[in-house]
N, C-alpha and C positions, 0 to 999 in steps of 0.2 A: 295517716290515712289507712283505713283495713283494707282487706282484700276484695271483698264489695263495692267500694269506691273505687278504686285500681279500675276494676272492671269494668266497672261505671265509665272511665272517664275513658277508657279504652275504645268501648263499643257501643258508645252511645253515638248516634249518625250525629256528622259533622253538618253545619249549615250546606255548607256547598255541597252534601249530599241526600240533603232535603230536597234542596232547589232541585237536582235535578230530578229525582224522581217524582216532584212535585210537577215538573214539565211534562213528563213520558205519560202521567196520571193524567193531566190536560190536554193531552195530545187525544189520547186515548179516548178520552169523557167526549170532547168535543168532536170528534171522528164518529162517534157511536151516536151522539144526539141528532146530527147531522142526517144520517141513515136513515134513525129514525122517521126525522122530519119528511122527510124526502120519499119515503116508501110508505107513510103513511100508517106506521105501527105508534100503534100507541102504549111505548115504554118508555121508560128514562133511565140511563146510566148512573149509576152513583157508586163513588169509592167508599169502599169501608173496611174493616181488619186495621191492623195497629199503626199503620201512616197513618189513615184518617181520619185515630185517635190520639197519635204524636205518641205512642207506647211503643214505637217500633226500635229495633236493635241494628246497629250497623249489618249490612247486605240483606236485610231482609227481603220480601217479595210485594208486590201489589195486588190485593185484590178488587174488583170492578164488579159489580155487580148492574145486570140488568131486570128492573122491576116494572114487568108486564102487566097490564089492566087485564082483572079476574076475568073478564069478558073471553079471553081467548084460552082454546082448549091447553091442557097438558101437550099435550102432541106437538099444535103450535109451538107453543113456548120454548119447546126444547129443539124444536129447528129452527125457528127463527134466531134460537138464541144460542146454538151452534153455528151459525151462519153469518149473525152479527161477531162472536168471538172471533172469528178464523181471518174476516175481513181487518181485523186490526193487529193481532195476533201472527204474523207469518211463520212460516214452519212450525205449527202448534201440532197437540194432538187432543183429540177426544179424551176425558175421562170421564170417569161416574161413581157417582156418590147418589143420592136422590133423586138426583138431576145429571144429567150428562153435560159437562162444559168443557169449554179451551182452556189449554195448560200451553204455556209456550216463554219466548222470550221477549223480551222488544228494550234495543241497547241494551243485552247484557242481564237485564233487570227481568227476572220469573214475576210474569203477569197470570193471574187468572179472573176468566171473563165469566160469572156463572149466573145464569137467568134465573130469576125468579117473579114472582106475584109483589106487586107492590100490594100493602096491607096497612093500617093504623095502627090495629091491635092484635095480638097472638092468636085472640079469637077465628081470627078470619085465615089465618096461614095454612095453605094447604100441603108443606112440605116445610120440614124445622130450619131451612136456609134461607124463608120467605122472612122471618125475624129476625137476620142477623144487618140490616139494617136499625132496623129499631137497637140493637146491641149500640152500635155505634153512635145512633143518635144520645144512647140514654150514657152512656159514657162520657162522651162530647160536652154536657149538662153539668156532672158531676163532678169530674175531677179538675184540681188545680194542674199548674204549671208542678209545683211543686211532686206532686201526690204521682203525677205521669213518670217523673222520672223516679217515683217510689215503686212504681210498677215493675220498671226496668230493672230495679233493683231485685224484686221479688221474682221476675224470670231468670237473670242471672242466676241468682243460687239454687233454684228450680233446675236449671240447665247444670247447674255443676254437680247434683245430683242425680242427672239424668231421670227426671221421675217429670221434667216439663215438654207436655204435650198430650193432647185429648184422643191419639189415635190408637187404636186398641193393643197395639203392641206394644206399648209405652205405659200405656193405664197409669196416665199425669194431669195434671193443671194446664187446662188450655189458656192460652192469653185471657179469655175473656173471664173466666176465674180470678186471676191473678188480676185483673182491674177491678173485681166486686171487692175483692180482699182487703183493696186499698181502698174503695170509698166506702165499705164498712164499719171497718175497722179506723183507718185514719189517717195508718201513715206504714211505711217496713216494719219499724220497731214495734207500733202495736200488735201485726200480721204474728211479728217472731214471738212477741211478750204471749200472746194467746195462745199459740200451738203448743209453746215451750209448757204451759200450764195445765194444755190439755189430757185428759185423760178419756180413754175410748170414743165413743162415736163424737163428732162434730157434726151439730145443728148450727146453721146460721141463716136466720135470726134464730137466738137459741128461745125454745120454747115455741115453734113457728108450728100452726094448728096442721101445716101441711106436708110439715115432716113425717107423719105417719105412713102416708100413704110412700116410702121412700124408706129400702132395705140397706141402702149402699152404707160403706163404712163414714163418708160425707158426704152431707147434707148442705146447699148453698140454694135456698130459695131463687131462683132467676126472677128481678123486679120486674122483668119486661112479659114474665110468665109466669104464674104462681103454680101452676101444674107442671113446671119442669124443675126440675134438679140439676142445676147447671155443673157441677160436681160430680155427676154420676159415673164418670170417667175413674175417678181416681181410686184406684183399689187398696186396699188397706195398708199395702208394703209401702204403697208412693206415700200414703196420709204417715206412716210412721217414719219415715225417712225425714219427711219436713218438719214433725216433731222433736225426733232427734237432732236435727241439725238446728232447730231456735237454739235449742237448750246448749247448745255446741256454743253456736254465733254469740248467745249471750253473756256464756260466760269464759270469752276470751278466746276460745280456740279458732277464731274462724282464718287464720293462718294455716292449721293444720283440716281443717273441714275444706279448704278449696287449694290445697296441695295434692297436684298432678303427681299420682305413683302407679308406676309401670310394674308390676308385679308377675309377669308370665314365667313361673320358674322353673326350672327342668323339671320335665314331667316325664317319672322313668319311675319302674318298680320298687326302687328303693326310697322315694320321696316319699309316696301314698302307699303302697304294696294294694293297689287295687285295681281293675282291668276297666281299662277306657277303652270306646268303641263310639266312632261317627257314623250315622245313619247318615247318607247322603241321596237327595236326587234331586231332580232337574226341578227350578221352579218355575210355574206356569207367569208369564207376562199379566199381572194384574197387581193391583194396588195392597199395599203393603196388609192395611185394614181389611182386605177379604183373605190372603196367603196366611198371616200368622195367625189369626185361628185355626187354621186346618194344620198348619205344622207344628202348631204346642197339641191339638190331637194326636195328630200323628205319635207327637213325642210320649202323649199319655196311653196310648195304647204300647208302644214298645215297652214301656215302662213296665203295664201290666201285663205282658205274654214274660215279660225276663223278672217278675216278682213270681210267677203262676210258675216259670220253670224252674226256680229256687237258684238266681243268678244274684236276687239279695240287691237290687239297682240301689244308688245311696242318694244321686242329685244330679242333677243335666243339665243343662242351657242347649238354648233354640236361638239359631243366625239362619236370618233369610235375605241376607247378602247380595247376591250372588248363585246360590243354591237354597236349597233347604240340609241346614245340615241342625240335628241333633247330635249332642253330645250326651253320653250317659253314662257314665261310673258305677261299679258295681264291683261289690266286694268279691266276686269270683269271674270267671266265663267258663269255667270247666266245673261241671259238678255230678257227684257219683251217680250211676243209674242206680240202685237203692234207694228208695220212699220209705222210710217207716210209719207205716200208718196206723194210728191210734183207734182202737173200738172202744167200746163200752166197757164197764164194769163187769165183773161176771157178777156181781150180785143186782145189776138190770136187766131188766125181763128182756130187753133186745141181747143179751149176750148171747143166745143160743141162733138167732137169726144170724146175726152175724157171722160166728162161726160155721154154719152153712154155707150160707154166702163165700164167704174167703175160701172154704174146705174145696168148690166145685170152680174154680178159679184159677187158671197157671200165674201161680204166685211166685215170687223167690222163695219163701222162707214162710213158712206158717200156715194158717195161724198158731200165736203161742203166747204164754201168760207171764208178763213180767209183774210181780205182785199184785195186785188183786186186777189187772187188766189184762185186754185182749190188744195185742197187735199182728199185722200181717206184712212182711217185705214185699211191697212192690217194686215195677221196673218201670222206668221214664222211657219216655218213646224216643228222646233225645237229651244229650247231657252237652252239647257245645253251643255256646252262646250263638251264634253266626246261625247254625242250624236249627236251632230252637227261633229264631225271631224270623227266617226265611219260609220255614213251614206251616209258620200260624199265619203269620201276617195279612194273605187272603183270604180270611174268613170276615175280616175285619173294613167297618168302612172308616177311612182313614181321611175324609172329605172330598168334598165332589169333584173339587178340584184335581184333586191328590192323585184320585182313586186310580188313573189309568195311569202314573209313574207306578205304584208297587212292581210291577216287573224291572225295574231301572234303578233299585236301591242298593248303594252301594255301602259294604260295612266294612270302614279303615279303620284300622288301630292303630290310633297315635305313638304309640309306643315302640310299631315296629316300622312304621312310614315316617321317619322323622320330616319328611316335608310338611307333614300336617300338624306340627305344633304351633306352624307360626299361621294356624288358619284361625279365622275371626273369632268361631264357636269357642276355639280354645282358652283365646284369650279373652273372650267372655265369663268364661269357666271360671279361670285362674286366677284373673282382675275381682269377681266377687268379695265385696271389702267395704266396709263401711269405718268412717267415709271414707271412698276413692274420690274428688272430684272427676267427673268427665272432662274430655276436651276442653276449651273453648278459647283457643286462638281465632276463631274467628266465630263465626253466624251462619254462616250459610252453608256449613254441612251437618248442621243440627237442626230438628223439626222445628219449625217456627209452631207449632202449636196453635193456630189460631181456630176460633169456633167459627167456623163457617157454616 
């Protein structure tokens, strides 16, 4: 048995853990139709996400969905339909995507209740959450017994990659990917036989007239929408990672492709001889998918104030944990106040501008001619990393979010606070390793990924 099977047989939900979330789903369904009836709305409840497609992985979550007749405004929709969540939902809370809905528990089991417009066709959807019913019907239709737990299989290895899940921070394969794959395609082995083959962009269906209109590195036509790119998520790194890993799985290694190795290794001058530094501040309370773009910003502007101040950055990692912390390496943090700056030829007609220029100038040094050119020593306004990224850094918008921490950034150096080696970014950093498999003792503290 490989290690994909192991897996399989591991975290595949047990019957008795069907049933009951099949109960809590019923509970729920029949609690909300009820309301309905009885108040006079005209919506209906319906489960759907990968229980209500049998694609789900042990401890996964439930989603419920409530689908409102077009008739009632937006505004409606989203109160009645925070109002219906929260009555079945205890101690939930609000979140937002599209739509604002209940996030909560019930026995144990992460429910979410999210309104939307019941619809036929994609045509009429007035918000991309109003389709993912049609997702699950059109799943439901196509896949075997068989092929469902082909799916299982193909988020597994997704998941031990860490490259499964549609949320921006992740730039992965959402569940509902990973089910077109298998009713595409046919089965895992076909999924793995294709990728392992592939070479640069994926089209599927390949040759499809409406892959044009579609930049991303993959391409997955959605049958339920031929103007969507259900794929549009996955960024080039997560498409070459699943590449690499068929050609891994097929040809025998997939022992060592989903072998957990813990790699964080002293990280001190003499390992790398290059100067680490965590940007650190406070992160604001909101959803992963609006924070980690403003904090990989965040990280590309430090990046370019400590490229601009000749600090030489090499490669970083972004954890938003807990904080927002950047990590970013850089072949020095101390560098000379001297610029050597190059001018022209003296046999180009700007040499004489130049040399004016530099002449009327408090320069260090020059100008002066080293073989047939002009240079002049300049001085940096700052040469220490800490102080070069704390002086520009307000000029800079670092996201909206962001923008009112810039007074509250804190810059540790791993190297000389050894409490911060054993912090997450680090070992983010240091784990970089293909293949590392990620986690997965369990489910439920890795993104279920689903397209909602």
């Amino acid at each position: 048995m490989n290690s994909i099977e192991k897996l399989l047989e591991k975290l595949k939900p047990s019957w008795e853990e069907q049933e009951r979330y099949g109960h809590i789903a019923s509970k729920i369904v029949e609690s909300l139709q009820n309301q309905c009836r009885e108040r006079g709305i005209d919506a209906d409840p319906v489960l759907v996400g990968s229980f209500a497609k049998d694609t789900n992985l042990r401890g996964g979550d439930l989603d419920i969905f409530i689908r409102f007749s077009r008739s009632y405004s937006t505004t409606e929709l989203e109160k009645l339909g925070l109002e219906l969540g929260r009555s079945v939902v205890r101690n939930s809370r609000a979140r937002y995507a599209e739509h604002p809905y209940i996030s909560g528990t019930v026995e144990g089991v992460k429910i979410d209740v999210v309104p939307c417009y019941r619809i036929d066709k994609s045509s009429e959807m007035v918000s991309s959450v109003d389709r993912t019913p049609l997702h699950t019907k059109y799943v439901n239709s196509h896949l075997s017994e068989e092929q469902k737990d082909d799916v299982r299989r193909l988020k597994l290895l997704l998941k031990s990659l860490d490259v499964y899940g549609s949320e921006i921070y992740r730039n992965g394969f959402s569940g509902y990917v990973c089910e077109l794959l298998i009713d595409m395609y046919g089965s895992y082995h076909e999924v793995l036989r294709s990728f392992s083959e592939a070479r640069g962009r994926i089209v599927i269906p390949a040759g499809s007239p409406s892959a044009s209109r579609f930049t991303s590195p993959m391409v997955l036509i959605d049958p339920c929408d031929d103007d969507r790119n259900a794929a549009a998520s996955v960024s080039l790194e997560s498409l070459s990672k699943l590449k690499m890993a068929a050609r891994l799985m097929l040809n025998g290694y997939d022992e060592v492709m989903l072998q957990k190795t813990h790699r964080v290794n002293d990280l001190d001058p003499g390992s790398r001889q290059t100067a680490f530094r965590i940007f650190r501040m406070p992160r604001p309370d909101l959803v992963p998918d609006t924070v980690y773009p403003q904090a990989t910003k965040f990280r590309d502007v430090v990046m370019s104030i400590l490229r601009e101040g000749g600090f030489l950055p090499i490669s970083s990692a972004v954890d938003i944990t807990t904080n927002i912390d950047v990590l970013i390496e850089c072949e020095r943090d101390v560098v000379p106040r001297v610029i050597q700056h190059r001018g022209p030829s003296v046999d180009m007609p700007n040499s004489i501008d130049f040399l004016m220029k530099w002449r009327e100038r408090n320069v260090l040094r020059g100008p002066y001619i080293i073989g047939d050119r002009l240079y002049v020593d300049i001085g940096r306004d700052c040469t220490v990393l800490e102080e070069c990224v704390m002086k520009s850094i307000g000029k800079y918008d670092i996201g909206k979010n962001l923008n009112q921490y810039r007074g509250e950034i804190r810059i540790l150096d791993p190297l000389k606070d050894r409490e911060q080696l054993s912090s997450k970014v680090v070992e983010l950093f240091m784990n970089e390793r293909f293949p590392t498999s990620a986690k997965i003792e369990g489910v439920d503290h890795l993104s279920t990924g689903e397209d909602l």
